[in-house]
Each structure stands twice: as C-alpha cells, then as structure tokens.
C-alpha positions as CSV (number, residue, x, y, z in Angstrom):
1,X,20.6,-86.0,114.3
2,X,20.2,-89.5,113.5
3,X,17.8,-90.8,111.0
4,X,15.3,-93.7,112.1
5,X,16.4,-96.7,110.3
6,X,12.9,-98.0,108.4
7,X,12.4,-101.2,106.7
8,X,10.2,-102.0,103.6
9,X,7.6,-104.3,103.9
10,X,5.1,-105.4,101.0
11,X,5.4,-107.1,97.5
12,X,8.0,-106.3,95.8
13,X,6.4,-105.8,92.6
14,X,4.4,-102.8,94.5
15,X,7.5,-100.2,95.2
16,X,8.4,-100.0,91.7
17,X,4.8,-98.7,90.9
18,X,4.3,-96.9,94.4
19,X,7.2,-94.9,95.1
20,X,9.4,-92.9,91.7
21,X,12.8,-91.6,92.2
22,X,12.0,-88.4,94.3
23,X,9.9,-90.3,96.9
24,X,12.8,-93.0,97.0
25,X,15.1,-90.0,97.8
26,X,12.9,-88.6,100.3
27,X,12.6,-91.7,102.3
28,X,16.6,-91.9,101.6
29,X,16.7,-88.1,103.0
30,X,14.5,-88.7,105.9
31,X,15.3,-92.5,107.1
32,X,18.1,-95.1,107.3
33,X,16.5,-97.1,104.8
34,X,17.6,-99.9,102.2
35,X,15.2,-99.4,99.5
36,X,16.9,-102.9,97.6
37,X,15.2,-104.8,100.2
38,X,11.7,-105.6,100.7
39,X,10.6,-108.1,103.0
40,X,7.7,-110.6,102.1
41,X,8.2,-112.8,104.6
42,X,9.7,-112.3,108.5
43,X,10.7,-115.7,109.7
44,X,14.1,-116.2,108.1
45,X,17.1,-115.0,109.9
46,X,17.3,-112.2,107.3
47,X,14.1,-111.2,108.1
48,X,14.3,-111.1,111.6
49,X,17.5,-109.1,111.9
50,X,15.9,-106.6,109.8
51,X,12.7,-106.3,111.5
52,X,14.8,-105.8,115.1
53,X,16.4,-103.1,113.8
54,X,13.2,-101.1,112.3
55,X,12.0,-98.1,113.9
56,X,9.4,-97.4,110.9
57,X,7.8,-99.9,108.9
58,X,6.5,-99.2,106.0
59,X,4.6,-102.2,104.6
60,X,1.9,-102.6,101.6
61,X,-0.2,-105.1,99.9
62,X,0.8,-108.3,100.6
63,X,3.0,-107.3,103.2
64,X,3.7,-110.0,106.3
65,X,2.1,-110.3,109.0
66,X,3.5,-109.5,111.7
67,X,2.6,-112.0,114.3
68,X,2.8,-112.8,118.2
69,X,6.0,-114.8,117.2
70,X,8.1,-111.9,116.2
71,X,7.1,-109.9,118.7
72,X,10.7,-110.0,120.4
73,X,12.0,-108.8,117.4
74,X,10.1,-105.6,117.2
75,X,10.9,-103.6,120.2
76,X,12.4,-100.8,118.2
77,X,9.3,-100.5,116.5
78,X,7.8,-97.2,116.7
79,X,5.5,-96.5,113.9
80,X,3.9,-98.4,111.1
81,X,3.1,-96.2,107.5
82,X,0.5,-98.3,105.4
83,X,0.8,-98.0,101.2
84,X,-3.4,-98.8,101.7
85,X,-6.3,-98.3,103.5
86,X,-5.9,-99.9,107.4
87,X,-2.3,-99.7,108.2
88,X,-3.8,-102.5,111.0
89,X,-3.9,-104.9,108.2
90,X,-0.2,-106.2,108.6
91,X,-0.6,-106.3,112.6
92,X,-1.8,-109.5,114.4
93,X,-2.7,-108.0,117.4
94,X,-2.9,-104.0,116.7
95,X,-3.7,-103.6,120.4
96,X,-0.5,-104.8,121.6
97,X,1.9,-102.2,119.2
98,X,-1.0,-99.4,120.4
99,X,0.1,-100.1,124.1
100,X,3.4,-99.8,123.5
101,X,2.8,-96.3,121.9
102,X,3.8,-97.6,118.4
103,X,1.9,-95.1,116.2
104,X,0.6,-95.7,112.6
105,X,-0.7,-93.8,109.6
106,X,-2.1,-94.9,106.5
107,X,-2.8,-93.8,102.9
108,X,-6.8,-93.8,102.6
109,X,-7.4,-90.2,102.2
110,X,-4.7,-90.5,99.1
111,X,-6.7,-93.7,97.6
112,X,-10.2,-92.2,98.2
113,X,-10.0,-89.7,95.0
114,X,-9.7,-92.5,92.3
115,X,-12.7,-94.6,94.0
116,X,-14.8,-91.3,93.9
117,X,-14.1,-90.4,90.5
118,X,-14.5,-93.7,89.3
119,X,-18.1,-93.7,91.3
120,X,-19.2,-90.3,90.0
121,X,-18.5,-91.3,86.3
122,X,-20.4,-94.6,87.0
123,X,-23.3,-92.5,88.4
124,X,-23.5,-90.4,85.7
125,X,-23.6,-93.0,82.8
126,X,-26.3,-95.0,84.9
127,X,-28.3,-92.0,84.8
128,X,-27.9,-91.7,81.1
129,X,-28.3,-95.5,81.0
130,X,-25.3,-95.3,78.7
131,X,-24.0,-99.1,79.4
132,X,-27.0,-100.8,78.4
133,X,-27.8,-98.2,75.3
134,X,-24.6,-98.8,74.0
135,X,-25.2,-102.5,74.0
136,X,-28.6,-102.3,72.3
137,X,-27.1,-99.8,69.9
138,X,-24.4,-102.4,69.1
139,X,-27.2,-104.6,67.9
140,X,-29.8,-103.1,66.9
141,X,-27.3,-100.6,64.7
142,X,-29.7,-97.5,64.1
143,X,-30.2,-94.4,66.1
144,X,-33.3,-94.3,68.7
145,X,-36.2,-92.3,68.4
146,X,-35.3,-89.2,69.7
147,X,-38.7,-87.8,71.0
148,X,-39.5,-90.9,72.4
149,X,-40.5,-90.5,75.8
150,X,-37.8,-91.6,78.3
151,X,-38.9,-91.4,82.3
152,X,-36.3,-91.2,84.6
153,X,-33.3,-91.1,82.0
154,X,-30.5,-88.5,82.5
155,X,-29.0,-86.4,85.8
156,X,-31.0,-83.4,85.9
157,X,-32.3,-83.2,89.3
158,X,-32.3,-87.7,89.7
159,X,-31.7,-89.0,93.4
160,X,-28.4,-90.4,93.8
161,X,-27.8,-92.0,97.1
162,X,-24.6,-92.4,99.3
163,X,-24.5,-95.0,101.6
164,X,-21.4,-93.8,104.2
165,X,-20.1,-90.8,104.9
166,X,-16.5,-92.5,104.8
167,X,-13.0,-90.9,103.3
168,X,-14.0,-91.9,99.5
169,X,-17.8,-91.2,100.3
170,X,-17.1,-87.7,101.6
171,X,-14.9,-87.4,98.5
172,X,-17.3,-88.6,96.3
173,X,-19.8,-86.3,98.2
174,X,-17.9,-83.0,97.4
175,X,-17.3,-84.4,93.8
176,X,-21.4,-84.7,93.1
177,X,-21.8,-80.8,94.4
178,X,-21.7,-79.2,91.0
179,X,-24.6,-80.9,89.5
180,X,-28.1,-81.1,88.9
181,X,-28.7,-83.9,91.9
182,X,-30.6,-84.6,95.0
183,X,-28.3,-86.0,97.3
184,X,-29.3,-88.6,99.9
185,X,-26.8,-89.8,102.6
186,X,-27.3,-92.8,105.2
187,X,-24.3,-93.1,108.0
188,X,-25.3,-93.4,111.9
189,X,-22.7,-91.6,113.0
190,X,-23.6,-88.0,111.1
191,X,-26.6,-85.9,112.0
192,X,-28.5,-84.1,109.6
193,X,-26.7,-81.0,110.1
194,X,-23.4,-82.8,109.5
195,X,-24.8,-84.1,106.0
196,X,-25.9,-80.7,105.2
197,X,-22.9,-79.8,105.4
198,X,-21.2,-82.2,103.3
199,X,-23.8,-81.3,100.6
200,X,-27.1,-84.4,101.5
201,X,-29.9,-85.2,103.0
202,X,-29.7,-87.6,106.1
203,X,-32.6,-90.2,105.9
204,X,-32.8,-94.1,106.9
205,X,-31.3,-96.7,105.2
206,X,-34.7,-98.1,103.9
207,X,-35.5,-94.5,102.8
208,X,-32.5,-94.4,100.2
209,X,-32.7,-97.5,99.0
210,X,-36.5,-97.1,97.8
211,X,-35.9,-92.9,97.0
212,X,-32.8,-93.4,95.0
213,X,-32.1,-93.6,91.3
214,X,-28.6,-94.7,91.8
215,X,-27.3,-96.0,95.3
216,X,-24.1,-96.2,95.7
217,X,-22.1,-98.3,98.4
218,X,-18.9,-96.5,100.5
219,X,-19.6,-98.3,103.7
220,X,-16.4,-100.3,106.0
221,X,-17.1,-103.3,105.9
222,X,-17.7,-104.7,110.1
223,X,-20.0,-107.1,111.5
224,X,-23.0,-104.9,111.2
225,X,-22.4,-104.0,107.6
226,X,-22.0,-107.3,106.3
227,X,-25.0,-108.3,104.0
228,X,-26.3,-104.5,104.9
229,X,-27.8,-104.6,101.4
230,X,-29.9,-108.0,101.9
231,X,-32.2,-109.2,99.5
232,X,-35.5,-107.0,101.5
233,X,-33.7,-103.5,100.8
234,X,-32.9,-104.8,97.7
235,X,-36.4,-104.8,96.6
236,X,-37.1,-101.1,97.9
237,X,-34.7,-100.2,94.6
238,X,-37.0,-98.5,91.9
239,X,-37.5,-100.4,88.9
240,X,-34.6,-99.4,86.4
241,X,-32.5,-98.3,89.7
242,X,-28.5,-98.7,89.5
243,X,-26.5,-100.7,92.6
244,X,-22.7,-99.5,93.0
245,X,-20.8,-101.3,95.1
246,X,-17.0,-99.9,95.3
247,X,-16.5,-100.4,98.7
248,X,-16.1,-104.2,99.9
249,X,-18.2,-107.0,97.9
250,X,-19.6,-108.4,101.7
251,X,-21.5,-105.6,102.4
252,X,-24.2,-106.8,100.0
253,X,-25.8,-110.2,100.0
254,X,-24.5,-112.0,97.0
255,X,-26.9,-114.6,96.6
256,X,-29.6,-111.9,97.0
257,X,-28.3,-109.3,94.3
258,X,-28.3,-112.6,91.9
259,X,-31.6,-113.2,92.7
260,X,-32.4,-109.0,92.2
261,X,-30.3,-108.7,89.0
262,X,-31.3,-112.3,87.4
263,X,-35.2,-110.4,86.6
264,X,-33.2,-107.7,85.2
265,X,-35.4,-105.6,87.2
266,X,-32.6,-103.5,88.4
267,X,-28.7,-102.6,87.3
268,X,-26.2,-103.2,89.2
269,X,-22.4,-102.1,88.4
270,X,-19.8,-104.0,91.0
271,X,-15.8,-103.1,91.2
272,X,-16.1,-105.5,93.9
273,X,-17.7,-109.1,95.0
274,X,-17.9,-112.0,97.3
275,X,-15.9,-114.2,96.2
276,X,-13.7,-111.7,94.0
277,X,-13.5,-112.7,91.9
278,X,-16.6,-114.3,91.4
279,X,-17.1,-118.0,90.1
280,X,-16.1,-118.9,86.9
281,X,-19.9,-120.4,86.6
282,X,-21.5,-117.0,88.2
283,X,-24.3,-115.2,86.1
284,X,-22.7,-112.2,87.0
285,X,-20.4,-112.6,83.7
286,X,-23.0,-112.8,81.3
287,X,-26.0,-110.9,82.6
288,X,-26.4,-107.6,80.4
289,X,-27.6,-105.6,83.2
290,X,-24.4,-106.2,85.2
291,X,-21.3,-104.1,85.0
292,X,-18.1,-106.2,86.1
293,X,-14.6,-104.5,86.6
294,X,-11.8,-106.0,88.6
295,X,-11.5,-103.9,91.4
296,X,-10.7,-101.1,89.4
297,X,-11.7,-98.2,91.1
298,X,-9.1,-97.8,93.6
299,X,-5.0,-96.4,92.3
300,X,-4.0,-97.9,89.2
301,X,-1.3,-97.1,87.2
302,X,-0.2,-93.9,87.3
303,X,-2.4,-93.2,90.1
304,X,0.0,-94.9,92.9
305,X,2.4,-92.5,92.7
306,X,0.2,-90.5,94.5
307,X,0.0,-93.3,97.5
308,X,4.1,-93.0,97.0
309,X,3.9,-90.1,97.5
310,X,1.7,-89.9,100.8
311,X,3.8,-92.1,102.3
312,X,7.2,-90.4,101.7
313,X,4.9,-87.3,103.6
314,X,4.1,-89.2,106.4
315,X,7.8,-90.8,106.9
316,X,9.1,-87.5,106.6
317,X,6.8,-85.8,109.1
318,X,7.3,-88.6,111.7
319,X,11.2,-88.4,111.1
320,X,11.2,-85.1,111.8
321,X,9.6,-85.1,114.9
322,X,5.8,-84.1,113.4
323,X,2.5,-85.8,114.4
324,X,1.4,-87.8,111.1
325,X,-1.0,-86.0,108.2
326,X,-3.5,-88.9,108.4
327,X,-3.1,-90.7,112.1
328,X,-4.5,-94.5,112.5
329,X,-6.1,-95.4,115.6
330,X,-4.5,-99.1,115.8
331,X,-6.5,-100.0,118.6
332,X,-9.9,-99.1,117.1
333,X,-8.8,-100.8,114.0
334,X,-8.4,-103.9,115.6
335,X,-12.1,-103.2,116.8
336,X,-13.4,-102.7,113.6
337,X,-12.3,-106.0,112.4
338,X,-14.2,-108.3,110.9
339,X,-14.6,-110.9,113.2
C-alpha cells in the first residue's frame, strides 16, 4: 500500500519540542514524510514543489498561510492535522479546502488538560487568597492572627463560576468535581440538564458574574464574545472576587478590567491579554491585585509531547484509512472567525 506523502509545516523550533523520536517514527511508519524539512514559508520554488506533492499537512504555530495564490499547488491536498487549537488557522479560505473534501483535525482536546489544571490550581489559591497573603507576609514578616475572622476565605463549599462549556472548560469542569464547590456554568448552547451532567448549575451570564467567588473565562473568542466581560458585568463581581481569564484576552474589555482592578476592589489573574503582551506602561505590571503570566497555561515544556503525540494518532488513523479522533469542521471554523 502506498503511504501518503505529508509535509511539515510550522516553526521549526516547534518539532523538536512537539514530536520525540517514537512519534517521528510513527509519522515515518505511516507517511512519506521528510521530517528534516519544515516549511515557514510557501512561495519559493522549494516550497511550492513540496506543497504540490502533500497529501497531509501537518502545520503548527507559526505555520504559513496558505493562501488563494497557492491554491494550484495544493490539489493533492487531502487533509490538514493542526499541532494547536483550530487547524483553520493556517487556511485562507477554509471553505474552499472543505468543498473539495479536504478533511482536518486538530489537537485541542490534547491542549485542554494543561489549561484546566493550570485554572483549577489558580481557583483554588484565589480561594485561599494565597497570592496576595503571601505578599503581605513578605512584608509584614509575622504570622496572622489565626482566629481572626476571615469571610469568604477558603474552598469549602465557595461559588466558582465557568464561563463556557468548551474542550478546556468541560475539562476543567470534571477536574473541580471532587471538591467542596458549587459549580455555576453559563454557555447558550447547553441546557440545564446538559450542565448537570457535566457537574453545574446553568444560570445567566449576569447571574455568575454577581453569584461567583471566582469566575473563570473558557469562552472562543467570536464576534459575540468579544468584550463579553464589559466593564457593567464587571461590577456584578463580589467585592474580593477573582477574574481568570485563560481563554483569549478579547473576550474581556481591557480598558474596563483596568478600570475594575485599579480600586483593587476585585482580583484578577490573566494568562492572557489584549495586547499580549500588554504595554510596557500598563498598570497591569505593577498592580498587587493582578496576577500576570505569559500565556502559561496552555503545553509547555514537557507537556507538548503530548500534542506530538496526538498528532502522530491522527496521521496514523487517517493513513490507515480511519476517520480522525478529533474531526474539525473547516467550514464552520471559517464561521467562527473573528471578523
């Protein structure tokens, strides 16, 4: 049987860290693939000639675009296996590959565990306000009062609520089960039976915003979730509340959250932002109330190899004649685009 000849597509700097020798074998196995050579770009001769001959592309950050220009030299194209979330993202015009029948899969599902875990251990300090009473322990140097009163501090049965039921929220969902929480959960497209299921309670988005102790942010990011978290549901939060935002830094109003944060009213702990990073001047560097990582959340490190790994499986199962693990619609990817 002959092997689909694939072609790798992404920064090179990102297969070294994605892919260890047993997935580099498996794609060998499975695919007529040179794993030396990684496009970053698809206009030079090269490039071309190796696109043309691609049935399988398997692309990653800071892969190429492919655009309405090298359209002639994809007609052998057959599927597309994303090292990320939206295997769309290297496409111009998704639509056009889904009409031809060119099928694509991504690596979300293998991505949403770090994000979760990183969320779940982010809930769970700003519960026990750990951040900011390690900081005031730094200073202060002795040991608080231990039977003074503290209202609202620690997990046992606190409000934690999950904006999006989407692959890392579901995961985070399952991950919050074994403790001491009530669960809230706002996505439009569940009903509350659904979100039972998954382990919540389904309630407006104005509702979780003012009943939550934590709220944490797992939504896409699309035309009706950008600046979802203005600067009026900001103000529903409960004074001493926690914002997470893991999910894209657009879905909340920036200049709003400053405006929240800056009174110190509220906590707020942000993998991402908009701009990301943000300015060298913003206040979001030096506020004590604010939590800054650089998108840390999602695969790092060792972590990738799991990503790797998914997308050896997926190039294997499509090689051998299999219907992929985790499908992409391209066509209602290109929907969900920002626009």
């Amino acid at each position: 049987m002959t092997r689909p000849r694939a072609l790798l597509a992404m920064n090179p700097r990102l297969t070294g860290l994605l892919f260890d020798d047993d997935a580099l074998t498996r794609l060998r196995r499975a695919t007529d693939i040179d794993t030396g050579l990684v496009l970053t770009e698809l206009d030079s001769p090269r490039s071309r000639d190796a696109l043309a001959g691609a049935e399988i592309l398997v692309a990653g950050w800071d892969a190429p675009v492919v655009r309405g220009r090298h359209l002639p030299h994809t007609s052998r194209l057959r599927a597309v296996v994303y090292a990320g979330g939206v295997a769309a993202t290297c496409l111009e015009d998704p639509e056009a590959f889904a009409a031809r029948g060119v099928v694509a899969a991504n690596a979300r599902a293998a991505n949403s565990g770090p994000v979760a875990e990183y969320a779940l251990a982010m809930i769970l300090l700003a519960n026990k306000r750990a951040l900011p009473t390690a900081r005031a322990y730094r200073t202060s140097r002795t040991l608080p009062d231990p039977f003074a009163p503290r209202p609202g501090l620690g997990n046992f049965r606190q409000t934690v609520g999950v904006v999006g039921a989407s692959t890392v929220g579901r995961a985070l969902l399952a991950l919050l089960r074994p403790f001491d929480l009530d669960v809230l959960l706002h996505d439009p497209t569940l009903t509350p039976e659904q979100a039972e299921a998954l382990g919540a309670r389904l309630v407006p988005l104005d509702e979780l915003m003012a009943g939550s102790r934590v709220v944490t942010l797992h939504q896409p990011l699309t035309p009706t979730t950008r600046h979802q978290i203005d600067a009026g549901r900001l103000a529903l939060m409960q004074d001493g509340a926690t914002l997470l935002n893991t999910a894209r830094g657009a879905v909340v109003d920036q200049d709003a959250l400053l405006a929240e944060v800056r009174t110190g009213r509220i906590d707020a702990v942000l993998d991402v932002t908009d701009p990301e990073p943000p300015t060298a001047g913003s206040e979001l560097w030096t506020l004590d109330n604010v939590v800054l990582t650089p998108h840390l959340a999602g695969s790092q490190g060792g972590e990738l190899r799991r990503i790797g790994n998914a997308v050896a499986d997926e190039v294997e199962r499509f090689a051998a004649g299999r219907p992929f693990a985790h499908p992409e619609d391209l066509a209602a990817s290109a929907h969900a685009r920002v626009r």
